[in-house]
PyMOL Python script that loads the backbone (N, CA, C, O; Angstrom):
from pymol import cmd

cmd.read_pdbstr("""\
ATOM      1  N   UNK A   1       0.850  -1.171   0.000  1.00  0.00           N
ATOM      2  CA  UNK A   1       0.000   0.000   0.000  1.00  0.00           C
ATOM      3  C   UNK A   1       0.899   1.237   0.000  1.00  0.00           C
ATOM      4  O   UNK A   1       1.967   1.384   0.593  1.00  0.00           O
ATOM      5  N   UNK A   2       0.305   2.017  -0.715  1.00  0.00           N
ATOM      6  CA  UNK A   2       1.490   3.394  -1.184  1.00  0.00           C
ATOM      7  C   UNK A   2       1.134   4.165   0.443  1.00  0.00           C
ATOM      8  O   UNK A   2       0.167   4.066   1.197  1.00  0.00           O
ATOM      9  N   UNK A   3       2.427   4.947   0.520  1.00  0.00           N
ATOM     10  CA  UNK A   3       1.582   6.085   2.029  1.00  0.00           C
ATOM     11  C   UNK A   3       0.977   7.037   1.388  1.00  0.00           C
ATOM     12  O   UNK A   3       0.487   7.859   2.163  1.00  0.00           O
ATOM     13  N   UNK A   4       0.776   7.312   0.051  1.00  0.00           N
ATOM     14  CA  UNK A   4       0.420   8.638  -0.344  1.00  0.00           C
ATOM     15  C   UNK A   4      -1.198   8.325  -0.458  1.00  0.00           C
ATOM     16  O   UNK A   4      -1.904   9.278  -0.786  1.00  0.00           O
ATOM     17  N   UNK A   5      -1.985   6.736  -0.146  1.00  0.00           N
ATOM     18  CA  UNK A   5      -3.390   6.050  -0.300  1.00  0.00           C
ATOM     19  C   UNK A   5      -3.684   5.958   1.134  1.00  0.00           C
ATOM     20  O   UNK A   5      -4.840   5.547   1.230  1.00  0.00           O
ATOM     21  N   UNK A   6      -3.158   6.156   2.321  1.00  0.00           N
ATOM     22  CA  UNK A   6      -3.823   6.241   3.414  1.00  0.00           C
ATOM     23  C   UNK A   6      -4.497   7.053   3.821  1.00  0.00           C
ATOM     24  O   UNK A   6      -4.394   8.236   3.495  1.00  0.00           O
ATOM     25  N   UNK A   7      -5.382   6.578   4.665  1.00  0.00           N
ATOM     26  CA  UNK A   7      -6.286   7.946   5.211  1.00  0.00           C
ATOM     27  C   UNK A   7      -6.735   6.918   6.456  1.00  0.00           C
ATOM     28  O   UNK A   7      -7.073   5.740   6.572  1.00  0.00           O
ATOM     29  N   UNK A   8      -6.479   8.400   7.547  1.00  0.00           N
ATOM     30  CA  UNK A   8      -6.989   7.769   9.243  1.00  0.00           C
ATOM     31  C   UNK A   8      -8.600   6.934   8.961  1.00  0.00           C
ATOM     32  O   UNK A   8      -9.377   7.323   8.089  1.00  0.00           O
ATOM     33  N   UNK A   9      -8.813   6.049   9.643  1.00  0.00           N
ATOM     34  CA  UNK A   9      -9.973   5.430   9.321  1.00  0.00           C
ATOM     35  C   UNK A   9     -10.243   4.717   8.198  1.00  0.00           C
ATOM     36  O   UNK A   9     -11.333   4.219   7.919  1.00  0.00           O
ATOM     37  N   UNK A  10      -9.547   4.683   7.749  1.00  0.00           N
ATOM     38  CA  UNK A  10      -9.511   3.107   6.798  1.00  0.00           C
ATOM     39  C   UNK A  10      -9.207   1.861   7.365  1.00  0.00           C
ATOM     40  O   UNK A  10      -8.306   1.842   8.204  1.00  0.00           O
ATOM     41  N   UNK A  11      -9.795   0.789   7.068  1.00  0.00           N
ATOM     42  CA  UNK A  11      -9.437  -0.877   7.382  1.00  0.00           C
ATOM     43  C   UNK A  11      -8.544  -1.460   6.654  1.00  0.00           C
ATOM     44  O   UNK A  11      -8.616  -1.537   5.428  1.00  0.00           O
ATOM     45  N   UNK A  12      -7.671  -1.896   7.316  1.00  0.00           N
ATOM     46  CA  UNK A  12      -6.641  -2.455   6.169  1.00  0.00           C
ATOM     47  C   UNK A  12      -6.736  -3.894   7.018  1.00  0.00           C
ATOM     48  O   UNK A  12      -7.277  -4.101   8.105  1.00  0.00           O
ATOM     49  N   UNK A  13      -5.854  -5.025   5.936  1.00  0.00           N
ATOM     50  CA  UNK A  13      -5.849  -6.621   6.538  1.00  0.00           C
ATOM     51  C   UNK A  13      -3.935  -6.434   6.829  1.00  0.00           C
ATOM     52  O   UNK A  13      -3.220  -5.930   5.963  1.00  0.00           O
ATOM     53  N   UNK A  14      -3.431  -6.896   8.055  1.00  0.00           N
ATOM     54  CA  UNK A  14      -2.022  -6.779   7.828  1.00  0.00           C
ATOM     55  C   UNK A  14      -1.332  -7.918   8.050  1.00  0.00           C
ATOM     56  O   UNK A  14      -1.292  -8.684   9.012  1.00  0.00           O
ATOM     57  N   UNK A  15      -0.537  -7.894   6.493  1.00  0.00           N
ATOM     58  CA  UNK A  15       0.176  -8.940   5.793  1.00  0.00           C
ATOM     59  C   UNK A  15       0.522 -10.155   6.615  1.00  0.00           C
ATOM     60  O   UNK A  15       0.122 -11.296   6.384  1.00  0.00           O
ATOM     61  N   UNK A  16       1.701  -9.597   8.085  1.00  0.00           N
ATOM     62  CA  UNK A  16       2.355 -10.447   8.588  1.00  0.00           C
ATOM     63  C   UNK A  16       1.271 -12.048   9.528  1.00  0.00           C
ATOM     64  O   UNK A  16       1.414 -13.265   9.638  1.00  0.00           O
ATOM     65  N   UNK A  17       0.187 -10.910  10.021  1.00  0.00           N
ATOM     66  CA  UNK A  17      -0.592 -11.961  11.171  1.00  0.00           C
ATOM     67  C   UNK A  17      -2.233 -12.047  10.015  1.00  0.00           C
ATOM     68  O   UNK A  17      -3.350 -12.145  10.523  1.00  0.00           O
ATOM     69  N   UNK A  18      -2.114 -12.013   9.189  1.00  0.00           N
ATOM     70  CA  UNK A  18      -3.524 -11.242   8.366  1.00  0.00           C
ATOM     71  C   UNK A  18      -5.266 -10.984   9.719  1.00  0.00           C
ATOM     72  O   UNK A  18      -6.345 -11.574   9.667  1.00  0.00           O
ATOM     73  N   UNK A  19      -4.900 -10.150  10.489  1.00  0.00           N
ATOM     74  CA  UNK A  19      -5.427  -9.771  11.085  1.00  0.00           C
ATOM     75  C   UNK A  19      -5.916  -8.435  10.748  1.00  0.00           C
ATOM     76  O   UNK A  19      -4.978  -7.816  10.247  1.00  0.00           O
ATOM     77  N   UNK A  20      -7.118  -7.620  10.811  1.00  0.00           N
ATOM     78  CA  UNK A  20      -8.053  -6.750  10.432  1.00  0.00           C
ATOM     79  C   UNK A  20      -7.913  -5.755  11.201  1.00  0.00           C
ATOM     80  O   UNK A  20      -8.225  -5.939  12.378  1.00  0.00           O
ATOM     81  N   UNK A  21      -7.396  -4.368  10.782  1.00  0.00           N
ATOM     82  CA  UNK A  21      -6.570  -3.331  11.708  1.00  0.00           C
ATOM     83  C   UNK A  21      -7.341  -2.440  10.978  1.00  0.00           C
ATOM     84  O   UNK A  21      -7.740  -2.786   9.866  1.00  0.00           O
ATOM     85  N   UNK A  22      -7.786  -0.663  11.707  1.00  0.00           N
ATOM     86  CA  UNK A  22      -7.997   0.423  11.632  1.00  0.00           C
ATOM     87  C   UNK A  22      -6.791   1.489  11.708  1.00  0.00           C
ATOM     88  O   UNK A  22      -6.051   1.453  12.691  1.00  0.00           O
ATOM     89  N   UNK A  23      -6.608   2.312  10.822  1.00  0.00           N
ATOM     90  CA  UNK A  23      -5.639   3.645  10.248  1.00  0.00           C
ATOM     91  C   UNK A  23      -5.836   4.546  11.495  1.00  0.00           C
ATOM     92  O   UNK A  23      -6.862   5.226  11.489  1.00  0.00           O
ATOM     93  N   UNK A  24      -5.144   4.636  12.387  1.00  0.00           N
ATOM     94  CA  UNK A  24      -5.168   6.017  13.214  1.00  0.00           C
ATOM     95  C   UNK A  24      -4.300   6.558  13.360  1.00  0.00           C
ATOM     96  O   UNK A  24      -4.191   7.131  14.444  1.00  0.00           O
ATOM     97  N   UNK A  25      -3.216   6.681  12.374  1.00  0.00           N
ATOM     98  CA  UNK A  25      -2.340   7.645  12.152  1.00  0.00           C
ATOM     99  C   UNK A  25      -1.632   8.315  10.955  1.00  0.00           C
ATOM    100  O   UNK A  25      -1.134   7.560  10.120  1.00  0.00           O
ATOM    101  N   UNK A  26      -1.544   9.498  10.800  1.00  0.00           N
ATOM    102  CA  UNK A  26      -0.583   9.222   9.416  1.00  0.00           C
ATOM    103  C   UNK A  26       0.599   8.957   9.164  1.00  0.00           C
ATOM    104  O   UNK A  26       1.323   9.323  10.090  1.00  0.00           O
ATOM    105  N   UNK A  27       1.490   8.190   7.813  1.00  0.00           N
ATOM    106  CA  UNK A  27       2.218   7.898   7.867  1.00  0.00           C
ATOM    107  C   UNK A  27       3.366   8.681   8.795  1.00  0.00           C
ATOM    108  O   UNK A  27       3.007   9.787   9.198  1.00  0.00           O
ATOM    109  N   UNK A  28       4.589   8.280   9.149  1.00  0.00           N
ATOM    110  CA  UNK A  28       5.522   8.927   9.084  1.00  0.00           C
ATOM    111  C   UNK A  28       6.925   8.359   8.616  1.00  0.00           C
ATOM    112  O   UNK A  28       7.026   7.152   8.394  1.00  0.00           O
ATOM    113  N   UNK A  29       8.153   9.319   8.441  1.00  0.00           N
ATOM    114  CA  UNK A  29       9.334   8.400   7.822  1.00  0.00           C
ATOM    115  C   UNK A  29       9.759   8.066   8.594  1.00  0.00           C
ATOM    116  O   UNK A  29       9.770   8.410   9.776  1.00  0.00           O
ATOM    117  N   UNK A  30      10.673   6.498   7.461  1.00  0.00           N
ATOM    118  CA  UNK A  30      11.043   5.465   8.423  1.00  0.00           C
ATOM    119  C   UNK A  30      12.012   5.000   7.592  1.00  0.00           C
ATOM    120  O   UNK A  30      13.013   4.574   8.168  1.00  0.00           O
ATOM    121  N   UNK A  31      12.006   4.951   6.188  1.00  0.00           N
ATOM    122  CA  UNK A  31      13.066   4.628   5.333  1.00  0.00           C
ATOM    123  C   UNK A  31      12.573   5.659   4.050  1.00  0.00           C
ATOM    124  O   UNK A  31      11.614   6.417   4.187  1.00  0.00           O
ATOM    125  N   UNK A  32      13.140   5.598   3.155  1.00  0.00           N
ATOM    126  CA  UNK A  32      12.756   5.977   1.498  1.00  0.00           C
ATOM    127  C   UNK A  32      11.934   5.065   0.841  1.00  0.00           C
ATOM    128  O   UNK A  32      11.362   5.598  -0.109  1.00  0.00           O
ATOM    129  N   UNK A  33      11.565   3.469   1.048  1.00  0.00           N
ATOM    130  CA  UNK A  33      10.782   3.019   0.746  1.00  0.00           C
ATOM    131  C   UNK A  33       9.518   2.903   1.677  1.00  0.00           C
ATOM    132  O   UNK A  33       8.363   2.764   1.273  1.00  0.00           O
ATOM    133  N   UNK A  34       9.985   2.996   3.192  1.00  0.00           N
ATOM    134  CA  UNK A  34       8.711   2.368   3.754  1.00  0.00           C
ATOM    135  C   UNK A  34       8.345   3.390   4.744  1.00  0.00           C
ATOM    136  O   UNK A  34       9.163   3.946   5.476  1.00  0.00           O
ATOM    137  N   UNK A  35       7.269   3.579   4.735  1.00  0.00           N
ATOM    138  CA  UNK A  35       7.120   4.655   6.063  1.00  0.00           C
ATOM    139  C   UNK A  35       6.190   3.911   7.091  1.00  0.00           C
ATOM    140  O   UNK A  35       5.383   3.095   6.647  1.00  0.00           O
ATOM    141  N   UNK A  36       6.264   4.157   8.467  1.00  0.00           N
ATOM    142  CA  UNK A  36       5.444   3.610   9.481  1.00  0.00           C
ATOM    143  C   UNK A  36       3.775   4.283   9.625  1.00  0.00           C
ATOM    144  O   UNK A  36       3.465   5.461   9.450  1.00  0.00           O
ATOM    145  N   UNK A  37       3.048   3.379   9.918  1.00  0.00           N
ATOM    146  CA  UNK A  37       1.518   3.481   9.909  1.00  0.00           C
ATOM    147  C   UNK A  37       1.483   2.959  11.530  1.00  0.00           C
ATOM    148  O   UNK A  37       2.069   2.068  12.144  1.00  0.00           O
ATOM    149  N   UNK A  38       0.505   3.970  11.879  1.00  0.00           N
ATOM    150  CA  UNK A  38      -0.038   3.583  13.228  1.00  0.00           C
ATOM    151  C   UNK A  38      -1.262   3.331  13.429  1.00  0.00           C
ATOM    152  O   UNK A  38      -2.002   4.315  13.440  1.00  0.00           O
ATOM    153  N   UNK A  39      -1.942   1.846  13.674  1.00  0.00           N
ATOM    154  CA  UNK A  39      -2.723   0.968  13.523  1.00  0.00           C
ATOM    155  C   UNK A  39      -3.422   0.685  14.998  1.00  0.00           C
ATOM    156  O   UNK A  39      -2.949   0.661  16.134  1.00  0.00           O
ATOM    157  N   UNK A  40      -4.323   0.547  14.647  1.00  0.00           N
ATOM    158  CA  UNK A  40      -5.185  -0.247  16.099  1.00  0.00           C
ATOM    159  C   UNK A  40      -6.204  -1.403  15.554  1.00  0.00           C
ATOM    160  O   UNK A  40      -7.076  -1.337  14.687  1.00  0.00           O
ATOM    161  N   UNK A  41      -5.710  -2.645  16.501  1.00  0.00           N
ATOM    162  CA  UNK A  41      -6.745  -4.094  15.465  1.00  0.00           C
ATOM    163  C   UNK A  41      -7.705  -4.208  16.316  1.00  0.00           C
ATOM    164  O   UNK A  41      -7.621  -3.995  17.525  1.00  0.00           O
ATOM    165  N   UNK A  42      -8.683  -4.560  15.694  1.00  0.00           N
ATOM    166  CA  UNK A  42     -10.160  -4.779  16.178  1.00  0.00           C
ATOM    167  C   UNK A  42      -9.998  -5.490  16.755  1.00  0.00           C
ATOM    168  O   UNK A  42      -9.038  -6.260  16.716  1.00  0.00           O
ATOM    169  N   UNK A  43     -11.245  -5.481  17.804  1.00  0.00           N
ATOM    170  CA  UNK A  43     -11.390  -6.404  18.961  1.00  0.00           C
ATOM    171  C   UNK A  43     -10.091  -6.138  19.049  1.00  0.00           C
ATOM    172  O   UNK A  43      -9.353  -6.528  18.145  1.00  0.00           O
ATOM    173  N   UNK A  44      -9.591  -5.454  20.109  1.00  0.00           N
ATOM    174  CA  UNK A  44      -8.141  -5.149  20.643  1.00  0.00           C
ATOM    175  C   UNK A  44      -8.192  -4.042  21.247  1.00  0.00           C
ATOM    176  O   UNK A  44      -9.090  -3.238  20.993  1.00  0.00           O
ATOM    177  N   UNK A  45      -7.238  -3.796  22.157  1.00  0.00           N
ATOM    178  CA  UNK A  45      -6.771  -2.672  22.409  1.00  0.00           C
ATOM    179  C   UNK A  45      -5.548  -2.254  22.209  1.00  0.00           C
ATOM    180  O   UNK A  45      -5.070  -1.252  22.740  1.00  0.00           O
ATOM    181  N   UNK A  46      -5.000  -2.962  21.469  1.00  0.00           N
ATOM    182  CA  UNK A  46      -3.510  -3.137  21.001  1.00  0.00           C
ATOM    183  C   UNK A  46      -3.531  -2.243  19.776  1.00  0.00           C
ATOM    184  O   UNK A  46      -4.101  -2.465  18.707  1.00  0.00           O
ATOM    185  N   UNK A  47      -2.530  -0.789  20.262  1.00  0.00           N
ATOM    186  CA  UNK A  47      -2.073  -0.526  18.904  1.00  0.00           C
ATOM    187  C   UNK A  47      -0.325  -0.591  18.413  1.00  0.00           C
ATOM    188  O   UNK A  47       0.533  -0.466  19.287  1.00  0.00           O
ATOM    189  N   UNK A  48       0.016  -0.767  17.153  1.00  0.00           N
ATOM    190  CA  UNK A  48       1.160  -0.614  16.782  1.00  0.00           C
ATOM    191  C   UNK A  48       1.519  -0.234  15.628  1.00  0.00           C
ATOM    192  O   UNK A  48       0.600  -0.211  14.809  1.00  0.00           O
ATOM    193  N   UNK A  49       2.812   0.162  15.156  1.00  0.00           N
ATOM    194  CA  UNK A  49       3.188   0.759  14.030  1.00  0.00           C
ATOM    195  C   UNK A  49       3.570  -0.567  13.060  1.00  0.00           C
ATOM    196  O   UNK A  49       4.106  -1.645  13.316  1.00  0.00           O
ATOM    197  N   UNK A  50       3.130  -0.070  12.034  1.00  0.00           N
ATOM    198  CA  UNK A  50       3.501  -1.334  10.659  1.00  0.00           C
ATOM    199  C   UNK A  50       4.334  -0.458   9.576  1.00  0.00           C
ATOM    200  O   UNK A  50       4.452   0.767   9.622  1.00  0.00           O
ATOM    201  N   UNK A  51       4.656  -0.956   9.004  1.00  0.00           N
ATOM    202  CA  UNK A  51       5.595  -0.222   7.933  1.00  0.00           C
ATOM    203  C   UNK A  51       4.419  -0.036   6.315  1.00  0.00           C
ATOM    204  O   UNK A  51       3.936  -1.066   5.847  1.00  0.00           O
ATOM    205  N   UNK A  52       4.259   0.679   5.972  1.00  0.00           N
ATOM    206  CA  UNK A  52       3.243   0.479   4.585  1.00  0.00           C
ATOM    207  C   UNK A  52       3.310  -0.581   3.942  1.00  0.00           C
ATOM    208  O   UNK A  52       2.269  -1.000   3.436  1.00  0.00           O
ATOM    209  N   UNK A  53       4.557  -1.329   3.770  1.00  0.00           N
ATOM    210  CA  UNK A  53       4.333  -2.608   2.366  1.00  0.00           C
ATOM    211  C   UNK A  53       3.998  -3.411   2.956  1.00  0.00           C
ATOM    212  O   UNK A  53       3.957  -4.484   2.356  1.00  0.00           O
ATOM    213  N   UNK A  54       3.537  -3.424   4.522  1.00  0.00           N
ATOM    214  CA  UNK A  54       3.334  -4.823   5.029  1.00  0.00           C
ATOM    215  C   UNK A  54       1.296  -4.906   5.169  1.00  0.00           C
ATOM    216  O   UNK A  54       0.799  -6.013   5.376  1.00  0.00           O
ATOM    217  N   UNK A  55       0.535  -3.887   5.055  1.00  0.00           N
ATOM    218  CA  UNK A  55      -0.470  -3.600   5.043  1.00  0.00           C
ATOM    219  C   UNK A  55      -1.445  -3.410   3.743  1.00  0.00           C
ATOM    220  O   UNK A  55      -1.242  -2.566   2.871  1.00  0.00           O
ATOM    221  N   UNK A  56      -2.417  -4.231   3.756  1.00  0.00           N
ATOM    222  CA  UNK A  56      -3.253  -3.818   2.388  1.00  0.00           C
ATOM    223  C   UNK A  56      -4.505  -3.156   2.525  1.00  0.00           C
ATOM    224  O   UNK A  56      -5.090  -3.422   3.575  1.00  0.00           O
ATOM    225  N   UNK A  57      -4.976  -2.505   1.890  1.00  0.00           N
ATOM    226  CA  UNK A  57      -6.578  -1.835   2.248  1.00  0.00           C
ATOM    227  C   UNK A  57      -7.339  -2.968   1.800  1.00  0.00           C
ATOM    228  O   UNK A  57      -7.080  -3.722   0.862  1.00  0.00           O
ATOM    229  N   UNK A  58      -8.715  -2.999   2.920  1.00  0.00           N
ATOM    230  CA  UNK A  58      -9.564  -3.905   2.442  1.00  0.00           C
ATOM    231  C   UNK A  58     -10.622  -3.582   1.364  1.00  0.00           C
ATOM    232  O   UNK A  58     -11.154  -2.472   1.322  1.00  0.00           O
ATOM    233  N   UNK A  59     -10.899  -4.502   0.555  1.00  0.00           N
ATOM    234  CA  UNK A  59     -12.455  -3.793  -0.859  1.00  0.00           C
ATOM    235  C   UNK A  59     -13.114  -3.042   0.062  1.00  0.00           C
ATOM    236  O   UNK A  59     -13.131  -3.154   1.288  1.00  0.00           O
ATOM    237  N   UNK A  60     -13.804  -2.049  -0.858  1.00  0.00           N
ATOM    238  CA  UNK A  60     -14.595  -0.630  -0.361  1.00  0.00           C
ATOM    239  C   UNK A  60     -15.685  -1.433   0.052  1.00  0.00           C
ATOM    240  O   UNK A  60     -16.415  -0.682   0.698  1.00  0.00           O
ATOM    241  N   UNK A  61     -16.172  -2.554   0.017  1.00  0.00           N
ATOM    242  CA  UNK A  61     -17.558  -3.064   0.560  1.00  0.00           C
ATOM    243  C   UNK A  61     -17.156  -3.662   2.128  1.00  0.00           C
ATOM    244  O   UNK A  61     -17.883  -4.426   2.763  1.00  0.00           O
ATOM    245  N   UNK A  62     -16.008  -3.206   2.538  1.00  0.00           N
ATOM    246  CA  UNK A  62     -15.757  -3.696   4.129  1.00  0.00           C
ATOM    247  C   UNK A  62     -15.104  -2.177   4.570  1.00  0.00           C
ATOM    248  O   UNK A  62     -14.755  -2.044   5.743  1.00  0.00           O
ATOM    249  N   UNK A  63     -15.008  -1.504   4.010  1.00  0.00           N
ATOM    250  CA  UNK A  63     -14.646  -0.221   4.516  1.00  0.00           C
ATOM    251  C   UNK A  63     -16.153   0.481   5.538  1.00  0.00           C
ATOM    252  O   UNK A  63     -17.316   0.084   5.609  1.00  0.00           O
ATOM    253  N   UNK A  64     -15.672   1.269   5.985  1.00  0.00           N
ATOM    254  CA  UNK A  64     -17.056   2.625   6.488  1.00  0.00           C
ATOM    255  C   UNK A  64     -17.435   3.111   5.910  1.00  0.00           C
ATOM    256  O   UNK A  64     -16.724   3.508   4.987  1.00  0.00           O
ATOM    257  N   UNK A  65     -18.759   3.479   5.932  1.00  0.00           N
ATOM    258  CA  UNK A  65     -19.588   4.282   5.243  1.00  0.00           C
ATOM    259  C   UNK A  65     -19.121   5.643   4.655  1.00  0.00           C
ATOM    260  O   UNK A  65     -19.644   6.197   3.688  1.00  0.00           O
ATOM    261  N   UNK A  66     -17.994   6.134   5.420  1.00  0.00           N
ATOM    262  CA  UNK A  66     -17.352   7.604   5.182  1.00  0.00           C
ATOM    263  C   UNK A  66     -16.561   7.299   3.777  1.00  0.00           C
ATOM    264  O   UNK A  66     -16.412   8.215   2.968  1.00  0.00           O
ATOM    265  N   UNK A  67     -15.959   5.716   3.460  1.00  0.00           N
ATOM    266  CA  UNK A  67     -14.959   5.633   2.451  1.00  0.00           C
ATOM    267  C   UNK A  67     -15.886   4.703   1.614  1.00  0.00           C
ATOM    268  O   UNK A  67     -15.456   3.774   0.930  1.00  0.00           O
ATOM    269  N   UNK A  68     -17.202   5.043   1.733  1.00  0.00           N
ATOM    270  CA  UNK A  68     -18.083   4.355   0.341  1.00  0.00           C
ATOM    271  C   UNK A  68     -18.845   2.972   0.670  1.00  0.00           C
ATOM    272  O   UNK A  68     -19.936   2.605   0.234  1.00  0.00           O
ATOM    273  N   UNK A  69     -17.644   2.049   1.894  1.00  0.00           N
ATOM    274  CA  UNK A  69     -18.623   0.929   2.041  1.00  0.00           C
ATOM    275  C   UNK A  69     -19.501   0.441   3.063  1.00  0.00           C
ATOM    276  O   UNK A  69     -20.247   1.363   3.391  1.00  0.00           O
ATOM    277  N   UNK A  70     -19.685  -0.364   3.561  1.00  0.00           N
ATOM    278  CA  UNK A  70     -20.996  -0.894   4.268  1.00  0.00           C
ATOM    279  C   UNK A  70     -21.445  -1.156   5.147  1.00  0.00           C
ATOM    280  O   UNK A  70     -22.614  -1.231   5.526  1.00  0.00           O
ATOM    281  N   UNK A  71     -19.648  -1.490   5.966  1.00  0.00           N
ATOM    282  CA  UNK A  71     -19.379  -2.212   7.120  1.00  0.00           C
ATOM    283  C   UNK A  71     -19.984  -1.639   8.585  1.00  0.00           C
ATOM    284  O   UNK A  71     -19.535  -0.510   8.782  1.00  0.00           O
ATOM    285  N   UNK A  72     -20.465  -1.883   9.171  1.00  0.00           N
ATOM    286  CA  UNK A  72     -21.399  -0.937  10.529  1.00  0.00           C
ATOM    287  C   UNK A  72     -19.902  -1.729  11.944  1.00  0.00           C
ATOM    288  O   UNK A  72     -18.960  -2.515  11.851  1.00  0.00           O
ATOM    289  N   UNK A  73     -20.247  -1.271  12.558  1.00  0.00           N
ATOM    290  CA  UNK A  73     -19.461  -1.700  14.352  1.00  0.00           C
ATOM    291  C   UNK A  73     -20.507  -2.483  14.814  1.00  0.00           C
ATOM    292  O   UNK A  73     -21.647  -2.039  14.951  1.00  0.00           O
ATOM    293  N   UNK A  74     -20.121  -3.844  15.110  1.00  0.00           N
ATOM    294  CA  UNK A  74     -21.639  -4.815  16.075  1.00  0.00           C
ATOM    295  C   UNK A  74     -21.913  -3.979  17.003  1.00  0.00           C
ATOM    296  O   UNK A  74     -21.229  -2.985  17.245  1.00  0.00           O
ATOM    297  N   UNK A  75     -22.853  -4.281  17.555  1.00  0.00           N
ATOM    298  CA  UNK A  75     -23.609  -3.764  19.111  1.00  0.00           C
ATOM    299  C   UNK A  75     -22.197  -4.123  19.889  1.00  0.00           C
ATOM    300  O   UNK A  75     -21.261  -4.917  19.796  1.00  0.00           O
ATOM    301  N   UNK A  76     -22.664  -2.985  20.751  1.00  0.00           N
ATOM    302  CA  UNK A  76     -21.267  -3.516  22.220  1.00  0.00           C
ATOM    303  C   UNK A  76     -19.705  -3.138  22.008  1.00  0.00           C
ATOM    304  O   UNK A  76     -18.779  -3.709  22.584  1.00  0.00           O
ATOM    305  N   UNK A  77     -19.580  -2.131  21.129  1.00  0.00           N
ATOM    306  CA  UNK A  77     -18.497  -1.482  20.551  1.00  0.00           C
ATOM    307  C   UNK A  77     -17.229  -2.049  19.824  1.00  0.00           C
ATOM    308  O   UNK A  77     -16.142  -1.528  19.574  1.00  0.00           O
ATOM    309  N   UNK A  78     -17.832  -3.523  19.525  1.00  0.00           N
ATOM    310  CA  UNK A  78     -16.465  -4.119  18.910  1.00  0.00           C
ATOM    311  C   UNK A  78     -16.843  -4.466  17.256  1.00  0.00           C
ATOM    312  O   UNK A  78     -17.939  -4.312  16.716  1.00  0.00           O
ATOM    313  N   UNK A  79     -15.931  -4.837  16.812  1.00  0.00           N
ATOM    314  CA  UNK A  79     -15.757  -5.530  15.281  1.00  0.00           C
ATOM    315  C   UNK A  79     -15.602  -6.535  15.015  1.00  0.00           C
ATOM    316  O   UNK A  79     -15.375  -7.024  16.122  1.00  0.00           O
ATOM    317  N   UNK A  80     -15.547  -7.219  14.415  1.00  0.00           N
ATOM    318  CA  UNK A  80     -15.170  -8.762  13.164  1.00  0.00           C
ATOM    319  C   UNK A  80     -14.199  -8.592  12.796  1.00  0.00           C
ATOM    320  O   UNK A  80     -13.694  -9.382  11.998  1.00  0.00           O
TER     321      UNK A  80
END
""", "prot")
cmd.dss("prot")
cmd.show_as("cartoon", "prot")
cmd.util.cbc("prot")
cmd.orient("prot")
């Protein structure tokens, strides 16, 4: 995923654990190829930094309503 395609609040799947993470930060540098993303995974309270090539955005039909797709938060404040 390019850093110049992120945006806070996007869902991305990440590569290493393919576990289902939310964008809450913007990039910052970290190399010339990779810059760090600061992530928080659902159902979690765990956040951490990933490097961009290790993260993919998920299809716009699992995104939020703000980025076009569909996906709602279950009752009880957690996610899938």
């Amino acid at each position: 995923m390019l850093a110049k395609d992120i945006q806070i609040g996007q869902r991305v799947r990440v590569i290493p654990n393919g576990m289902t993470a939310l964008i809450v930060g913007r990039p910052e540098y970290y190399s010339p190829n990779a810059q760090l993303v600061r992530i928080k995974y659902e159902d979690s309270t765990r956040y951490e930094f990933m490097i961009n090539p290790l993260i993919e955005l998920l299809p716009q039909v699992d995104q939020y309503p703000a980025f076009g797709g569909t996906h709602q938060r279950k009752q009880g404040g957690t996610d899938v």
